[in-house]
Each structure stands twice: as structure tokens, then as C-alpha cells.
C-alpha positions in Angstrom: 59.5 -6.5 -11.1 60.9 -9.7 -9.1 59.2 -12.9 -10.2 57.0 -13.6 -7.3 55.6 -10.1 -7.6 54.4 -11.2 -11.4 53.5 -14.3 -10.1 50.6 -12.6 -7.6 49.6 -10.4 -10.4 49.2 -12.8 -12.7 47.2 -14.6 -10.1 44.8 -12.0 -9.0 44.0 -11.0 -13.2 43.3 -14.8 -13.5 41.2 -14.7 -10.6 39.0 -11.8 -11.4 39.0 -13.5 -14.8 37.7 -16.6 -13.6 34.9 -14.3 -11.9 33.7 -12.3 -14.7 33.6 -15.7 -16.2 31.1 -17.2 -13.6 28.8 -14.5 -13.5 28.6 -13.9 -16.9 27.7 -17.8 -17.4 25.2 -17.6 -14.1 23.8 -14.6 -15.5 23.1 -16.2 -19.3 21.4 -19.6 -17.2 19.4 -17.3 -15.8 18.3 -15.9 -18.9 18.1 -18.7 -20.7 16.0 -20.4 -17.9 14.0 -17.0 -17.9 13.3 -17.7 -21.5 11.9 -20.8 -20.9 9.5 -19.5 -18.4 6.0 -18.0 -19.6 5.9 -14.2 -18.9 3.1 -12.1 -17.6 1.6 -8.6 -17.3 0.7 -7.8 -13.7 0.2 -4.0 -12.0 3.1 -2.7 -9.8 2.4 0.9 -7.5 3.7 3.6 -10.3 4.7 5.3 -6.9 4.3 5.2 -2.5 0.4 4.5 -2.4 -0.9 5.6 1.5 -3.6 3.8 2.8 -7.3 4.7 2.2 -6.6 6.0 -1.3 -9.7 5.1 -3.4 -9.6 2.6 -6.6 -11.2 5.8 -8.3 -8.2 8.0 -6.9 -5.8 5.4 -8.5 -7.4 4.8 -11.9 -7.2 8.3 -12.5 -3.9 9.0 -10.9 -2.1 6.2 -12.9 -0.8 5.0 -9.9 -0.2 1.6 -10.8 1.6 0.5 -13.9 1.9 -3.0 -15.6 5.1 -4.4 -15.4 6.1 -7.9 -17.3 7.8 -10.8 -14.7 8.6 -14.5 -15.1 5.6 -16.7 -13.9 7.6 -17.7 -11.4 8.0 -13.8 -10.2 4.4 -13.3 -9.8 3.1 -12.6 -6.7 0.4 -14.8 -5.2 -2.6 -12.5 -5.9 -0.8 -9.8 -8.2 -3.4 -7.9 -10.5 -3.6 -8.8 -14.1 -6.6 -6.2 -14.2 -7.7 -3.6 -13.0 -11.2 -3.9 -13.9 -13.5 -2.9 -11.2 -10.7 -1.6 -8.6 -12.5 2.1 -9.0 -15.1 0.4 -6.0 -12.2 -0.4 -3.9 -10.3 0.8 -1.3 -6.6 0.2 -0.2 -6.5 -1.1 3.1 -2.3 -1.0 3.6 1.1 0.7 2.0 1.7 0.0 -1.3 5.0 0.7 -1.7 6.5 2.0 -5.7 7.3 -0.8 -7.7 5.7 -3.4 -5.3 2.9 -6.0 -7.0 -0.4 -5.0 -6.3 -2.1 -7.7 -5.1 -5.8 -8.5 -4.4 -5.9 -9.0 -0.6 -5.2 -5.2 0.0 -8.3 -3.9 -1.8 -11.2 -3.7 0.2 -15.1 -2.6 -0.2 -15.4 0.8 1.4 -17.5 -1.2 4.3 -14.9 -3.6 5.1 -12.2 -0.8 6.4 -12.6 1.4 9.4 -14.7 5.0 8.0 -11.3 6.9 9.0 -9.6 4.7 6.2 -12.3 6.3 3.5 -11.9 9.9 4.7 -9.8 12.4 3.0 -8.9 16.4 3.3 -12.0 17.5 4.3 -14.3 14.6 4.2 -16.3 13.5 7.3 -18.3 10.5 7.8 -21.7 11.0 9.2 -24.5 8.6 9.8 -28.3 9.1 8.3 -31.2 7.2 10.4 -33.4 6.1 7.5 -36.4 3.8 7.2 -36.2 0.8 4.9 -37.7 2.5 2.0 -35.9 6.1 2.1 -32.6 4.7 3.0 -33.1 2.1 0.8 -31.7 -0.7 2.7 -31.4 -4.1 1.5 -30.7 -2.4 -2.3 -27.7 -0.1 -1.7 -24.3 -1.3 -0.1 -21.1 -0.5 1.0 -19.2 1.2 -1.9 -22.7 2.3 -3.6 -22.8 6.3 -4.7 -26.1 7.7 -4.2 -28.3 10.8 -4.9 -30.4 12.5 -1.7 -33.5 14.6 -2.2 -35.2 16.2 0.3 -38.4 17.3 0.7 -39.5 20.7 2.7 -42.6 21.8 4.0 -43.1 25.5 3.9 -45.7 27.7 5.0 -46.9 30.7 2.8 -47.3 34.2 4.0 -50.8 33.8 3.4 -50.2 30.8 6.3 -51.3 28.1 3.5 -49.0 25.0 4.1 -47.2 23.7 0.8 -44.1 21.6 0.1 -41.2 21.3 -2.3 -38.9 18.4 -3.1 -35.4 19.3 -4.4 -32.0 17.9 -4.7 -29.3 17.6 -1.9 -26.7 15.9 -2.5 -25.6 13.9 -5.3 -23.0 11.2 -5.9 -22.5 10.4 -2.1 -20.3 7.4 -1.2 -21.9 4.9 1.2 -19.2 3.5 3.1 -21.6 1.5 5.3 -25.5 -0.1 4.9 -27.5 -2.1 7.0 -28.7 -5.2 5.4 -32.0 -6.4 5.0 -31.7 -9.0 7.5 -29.7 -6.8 9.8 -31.9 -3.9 9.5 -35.5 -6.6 10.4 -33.5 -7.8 14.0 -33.4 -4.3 14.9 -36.2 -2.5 16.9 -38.8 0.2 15.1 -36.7 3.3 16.2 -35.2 5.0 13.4 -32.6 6.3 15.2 -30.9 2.7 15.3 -31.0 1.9 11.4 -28.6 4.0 9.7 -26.7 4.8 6.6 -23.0 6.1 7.0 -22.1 8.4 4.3 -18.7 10.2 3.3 -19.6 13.8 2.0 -17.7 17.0 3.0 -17.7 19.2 6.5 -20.3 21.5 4.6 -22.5 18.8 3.1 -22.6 16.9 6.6 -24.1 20.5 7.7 -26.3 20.1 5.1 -27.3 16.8 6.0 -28.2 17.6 9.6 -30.5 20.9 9.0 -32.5 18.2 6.1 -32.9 15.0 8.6 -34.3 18.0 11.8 -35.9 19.8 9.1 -37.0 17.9 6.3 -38.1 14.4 4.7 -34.6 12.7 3.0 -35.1 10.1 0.4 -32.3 8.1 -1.3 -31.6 7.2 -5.2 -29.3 4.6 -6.5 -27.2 5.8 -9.5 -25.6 3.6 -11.9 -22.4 1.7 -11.2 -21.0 3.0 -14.2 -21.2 6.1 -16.4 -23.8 7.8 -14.3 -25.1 11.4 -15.6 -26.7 14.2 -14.0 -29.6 16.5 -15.1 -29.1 20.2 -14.3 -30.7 20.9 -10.7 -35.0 21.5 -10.5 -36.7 22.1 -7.5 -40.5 20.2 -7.7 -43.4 22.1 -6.3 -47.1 22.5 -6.3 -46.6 24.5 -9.6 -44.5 22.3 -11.8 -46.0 19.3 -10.3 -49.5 20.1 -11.3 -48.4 22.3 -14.9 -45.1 20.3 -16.3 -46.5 18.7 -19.6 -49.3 21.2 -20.2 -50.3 23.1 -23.1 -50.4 26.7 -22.4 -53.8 27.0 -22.3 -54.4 24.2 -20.2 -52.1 26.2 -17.6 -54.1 28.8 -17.3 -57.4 26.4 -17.1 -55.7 25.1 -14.3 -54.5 28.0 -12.5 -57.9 29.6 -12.2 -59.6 26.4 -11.5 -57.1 25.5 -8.4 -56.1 29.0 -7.8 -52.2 28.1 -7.9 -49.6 30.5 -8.6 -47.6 29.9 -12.4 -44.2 29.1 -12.4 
């Protein structure tokens, strides 16, 4: 090996020497300056989140993940919590391993009804009057119950009527306000409530507001429960609570069929 050959040998290990050096002394600085810093827990996307995924969808998914970052690292917005997200909706991409941030969950009113729609979800609007639909009380986001109440006629052509559950846990994705709902006119047909339920349940919607009397119930927010299905008629109305022996009283006084 001639001496200039060493020479440039000797060179280039010094050089990549003098590298390894740098970076490994950038790369302590940085940890060092990193261990000054105060660290925090925010939530990253586990995984690709598509818009109109619901906070309910994500809670339950495990879609998002907390991660630990630098102060400085934080995003402007990043969740620390994900306390009340399952009301949400996200509004944009959330890409894996990006920070979630605030300003991409929306209320299910403030997004277009497409964005809240899913397999075989529709949207469909209810014309309801103040009381039924009750406006004012339930918003965007809300889940409610629907009963319905039918009249029937008897073979013996005596009118009667029953009241019976519809639907239940139905997401509102839009409700008219009380003071939007007072500028509006006395037709029905222009105060509304736009509800996600399924292609099947939005058939079932339609025959109850041609055919029937719909009626509205808030549930709770949180941990709402459901008693098994009843259907409320002349009958129960009139016998639930009695004794036996005041069921037969009654029956032949009012002439009303027993359960």
C-alpha cells in the first residue's frame, strides 16, 4: 500500500469518526434538553381513522392510543382525554400515529348528515310539533326513544288505540331550536327532526308518521337501560296495578276484554 493510499484511508476512518462523534453528541443534547423539558400524555390514531367515524365507534375500537411527547411536541389542541368524545364525530382523516386534536371532533349537527351515515344507515327527517319532537330539549348528538300510538278499529267496528314502542336509541343528528322552531310558520311539515336509523327503521318511520301519532323520549347521556318491549292498551291501561278481583269488577263493569 503506497503512502498516499494510507494517507486517504486514514482520512476517510477519521472522517467518519469525527461524524459518529457529532451525532452521537447532537443526539445526547437532545436528550438531555429532552430531559429538561416536562412530558405529557396525549391520544395519537392507534390506526387510519376515515371520516364520520363516531366517538362511540372509537372508544370501543381503541382507535386512539396515548402516547408520551416533550411539551414542546404537543400539538396545539392534542387530547389529554378522552372524556366525552363518545358524542362526537370526526369531521377529517386521522392519520395512525398523528395527535388527535380537538378541532376535528364535531357534534353530529355540525357535519353534513352524509358524514354520520354508515353501511346501511339513512338519514331521514320527522315533522314533529314542539311537544312530540321535543324541540328546544333534545339536540344534535342526543339518542332518543320513539313511541307510537295506533288507532285500531275492532271487528265489532268499536274504535280503540294502542301505544307501543318504535324505535329506541335513535341518534339525532339535527334539532330545531326553540327559537328557530317559534320563527317558523304553524305547518308541521316545516319543523323537523333529522334522525339516523337503518333502511328498515326509516320504513318504519314513514308507515308511523302516515299512520300513526309519534312521540319522542329523551334517554340519559350516559348508562341508559332498556325495559323489555310492552305494548299499552285499553286493557293494561285500565287493569295494571289491580288486584285480581278488582279486574274482574272492572271488566264487567266497563265490559273490556282481560289481557
Amino acid at each position: 500500500m503506497t503512502y498516499s493510499i494510507r494517507n486517504i484511508i486514514v482520512a476517510i476512518v477519521l472522517a467518519v469518526c469525527a461524524t459518529a462523534g457529532v451525532l452521537v453528541y447532537t443526539s445526547n443534547v437532545k436528550n438531555q434538553a429532552d430531559a429538561g423539558q416536562e412530558r405529557i400524555k396525549v391520544y395519537v390514531a392507534a390506526r387510519d381513522i376515515p371520516p364520520g367515524t363516531t366517538g362511540e365507534q372509537l372508544l370501543k375500537g381503541k382507535m386512539l392510543v396515548q402516547r408520551e411527547v416533550v411539551r414542546a411536541d404537543q400539538a396545539p389542541g392534542a387530547l389529554t382525554s378522552i372524556a366525552g368524545l363518545e358524542n362526537s364525530v370526526v369531521s377529517q382523516t386521522l392519520y395512525k400515529g398523528t395527535q388527535a386534536v380537538a378541532p376535528i371532533f364535531k357534534a353530529p349537527g355540525a357535519v353534513g348528515a352524509s358524514l354520520n351515515l354508515q353501511g346501511n344507515m339513512r338519514a331521514i327527517q320527522v315533522p314533529l310539533d314542539t311537544n312530540a319532537g321535543l324541540i328546544g330539549v333534545v339536540k344534535s348528538g342526543d339518542h332518543v326513544d320513539i313511541l307510537e300510538a295506533i288507532k285500531i278499529t275492532r271487528p265489532s267496528g268499536q274504535e280503540t288505540g294502542i301505544v307501543r314502542p318504535l324505535l329506541r336509541n335513535v341518534l339525532v343528528l339535527r334539532a330545531p331550536a326553540v327559537e328557530e322552531d317559534a320563527r317558523r310558520t304553524n305547518d308541521a311539515d316545516e319543523r323537523g327532526v333529522l334522525l339516523a336509523v337503518s333502511d328498515l327503521e326509516a320504513a318504519k318511520v314513514l308507515w308511523a308518521k302516515q299512520n300513526a301519532i309519534m312521540w319522542f323520549l329523551a334517554r340519559p347521556e350516559a348508562q341508559a337501560t332498556d325495559s323489555p318491549f310492552t305494548v299499552s292498551t285499553i286493557s293494561s291501561e285500565l287493569l295494571d296495578g289491580l288486584t285480581p278481583k278488582q279486574q274482574a269488577a272492572l271488566i264487567k263493569d266497563a265490559q273490556i276484554e282481560a289481557k
